[in-house]
C-alpha positions as CSV (number, residue, x, y, z in Angstrom):
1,X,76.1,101.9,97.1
2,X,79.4,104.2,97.9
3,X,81.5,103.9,94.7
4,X,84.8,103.9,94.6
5,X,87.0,106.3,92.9
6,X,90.3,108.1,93.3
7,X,92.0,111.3,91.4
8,X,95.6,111.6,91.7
9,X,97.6,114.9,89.7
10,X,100.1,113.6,86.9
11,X,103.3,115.5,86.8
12,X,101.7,117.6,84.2
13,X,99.4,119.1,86.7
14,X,96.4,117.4,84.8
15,X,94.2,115.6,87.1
16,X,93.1,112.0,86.3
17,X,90.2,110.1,87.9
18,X,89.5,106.1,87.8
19,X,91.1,103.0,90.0
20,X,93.8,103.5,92.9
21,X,96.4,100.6,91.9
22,X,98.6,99.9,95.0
23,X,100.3,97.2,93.1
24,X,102.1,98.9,90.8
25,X,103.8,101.8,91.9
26,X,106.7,103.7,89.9
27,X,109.4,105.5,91.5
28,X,107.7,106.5,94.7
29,X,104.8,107.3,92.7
30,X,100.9,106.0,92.1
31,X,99.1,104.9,89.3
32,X,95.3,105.9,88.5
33,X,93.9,103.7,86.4
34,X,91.3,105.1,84.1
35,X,91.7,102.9,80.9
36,X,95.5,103.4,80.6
37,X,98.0,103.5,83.5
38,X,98.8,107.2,85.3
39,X,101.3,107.7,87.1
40,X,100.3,110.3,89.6
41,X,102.1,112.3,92.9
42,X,101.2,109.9,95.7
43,X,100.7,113.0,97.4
44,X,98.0,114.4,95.6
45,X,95.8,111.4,95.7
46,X,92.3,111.9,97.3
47,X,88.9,109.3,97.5
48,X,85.6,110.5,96.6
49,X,83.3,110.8,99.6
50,X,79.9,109.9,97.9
51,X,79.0,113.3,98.1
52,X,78.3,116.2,95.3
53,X,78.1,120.1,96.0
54,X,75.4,121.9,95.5
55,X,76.2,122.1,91.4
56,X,77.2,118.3,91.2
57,X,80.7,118.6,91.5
58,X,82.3,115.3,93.5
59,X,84.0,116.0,96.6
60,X,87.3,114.7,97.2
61,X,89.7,114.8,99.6
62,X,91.8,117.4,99.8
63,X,89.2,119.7,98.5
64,X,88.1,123.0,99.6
65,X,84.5,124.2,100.1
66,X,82.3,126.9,101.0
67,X,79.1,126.0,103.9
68,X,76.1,128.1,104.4
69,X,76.1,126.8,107.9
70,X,80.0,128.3,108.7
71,X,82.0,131.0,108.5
72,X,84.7,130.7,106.4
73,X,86.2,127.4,104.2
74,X,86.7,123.9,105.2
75,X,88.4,120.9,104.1
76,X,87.6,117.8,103.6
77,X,90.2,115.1,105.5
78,X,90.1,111.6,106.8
79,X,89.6,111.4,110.9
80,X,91.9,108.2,111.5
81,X,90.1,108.2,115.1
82,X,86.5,107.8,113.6
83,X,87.5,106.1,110.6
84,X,84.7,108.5,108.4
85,X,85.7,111.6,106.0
86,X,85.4,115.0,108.4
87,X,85.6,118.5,107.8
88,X,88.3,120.7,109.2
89,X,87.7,124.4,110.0
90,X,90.8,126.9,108.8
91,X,92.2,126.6,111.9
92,X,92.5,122.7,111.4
93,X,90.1,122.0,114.0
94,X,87.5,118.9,113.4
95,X,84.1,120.1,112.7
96,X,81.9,117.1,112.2
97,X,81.8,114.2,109.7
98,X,81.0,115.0,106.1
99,X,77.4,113.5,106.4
100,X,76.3,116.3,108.8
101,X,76.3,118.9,106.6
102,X,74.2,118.3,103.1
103,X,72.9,121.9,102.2
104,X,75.0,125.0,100.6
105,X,78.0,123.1,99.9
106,X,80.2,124.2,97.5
107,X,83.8,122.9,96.1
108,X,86.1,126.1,95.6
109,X,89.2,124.0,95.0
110,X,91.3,121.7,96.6
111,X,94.7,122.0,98.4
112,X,97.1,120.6,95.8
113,X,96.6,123.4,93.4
114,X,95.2,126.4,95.7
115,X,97.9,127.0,98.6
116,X,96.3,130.4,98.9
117,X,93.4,129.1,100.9
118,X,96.4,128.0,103.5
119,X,94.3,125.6,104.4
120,X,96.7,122.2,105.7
121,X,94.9,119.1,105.3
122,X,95.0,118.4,109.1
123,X,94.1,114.4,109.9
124,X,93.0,113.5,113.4
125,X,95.3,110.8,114.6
């Protein structure tokens, strides 16, 4: 079973993981629940996929990663069209769905905190 998590960036720059709360929202912002209320960027929030790189580390969206199987970095967006998590080549084309590609993957960041990859999350509408 998928499970459900989110990460959102405090104002702090400190990431926090746990619950997405819709409900209670402060000053255009988020909360992450983990066992105390965060308020996070609303910007800055990304799901986990259910998927781990090849040292464990969760995928996200919004993050940035390294394939054996392509030249160059992708990120990993939501595909409104297909309703699945995708990945999006530098050039913000689609590439496929997350699912497709299992082997030599590799988080190198995200693109919240590393706006030298210039890599836009693009989101197929």
């Amino acid at each position: 079973m998928l499970e459900i998590e989110f990460r959102g960036r405090k104002a702090s720059g400190e990431w926090v993981y746990g619950d997405l709360m819709t409900k209670y929202v402060y000053h255009h912002g988020a909360t992450i629940v983990d066992e105390i209320y965060h308020e996070v960027d609303p910007v800055t929030i990304g799901q986990f996929t259910g998927l781990k790189d090849k040292n464990e580390t969760r995928v996200y969206r919004g993050d940035i990663v390294q394939l054996d199987d392509v030249n160059g970095w992708c990120s990993c967006g939501w595909n409104h069209s297909r309703c699945e998590f995708a990945w999006y080549l530098k050039n913000k084309d689609y590439l496929c769905p997350i699912g497709d590609i299992r082997t030599g993957l590799k988080v190198v960041g995200n693109i919240h905190d590393n706006p030298e990859f210039l890599l836009p999350l693009k989101e197929a509408q």
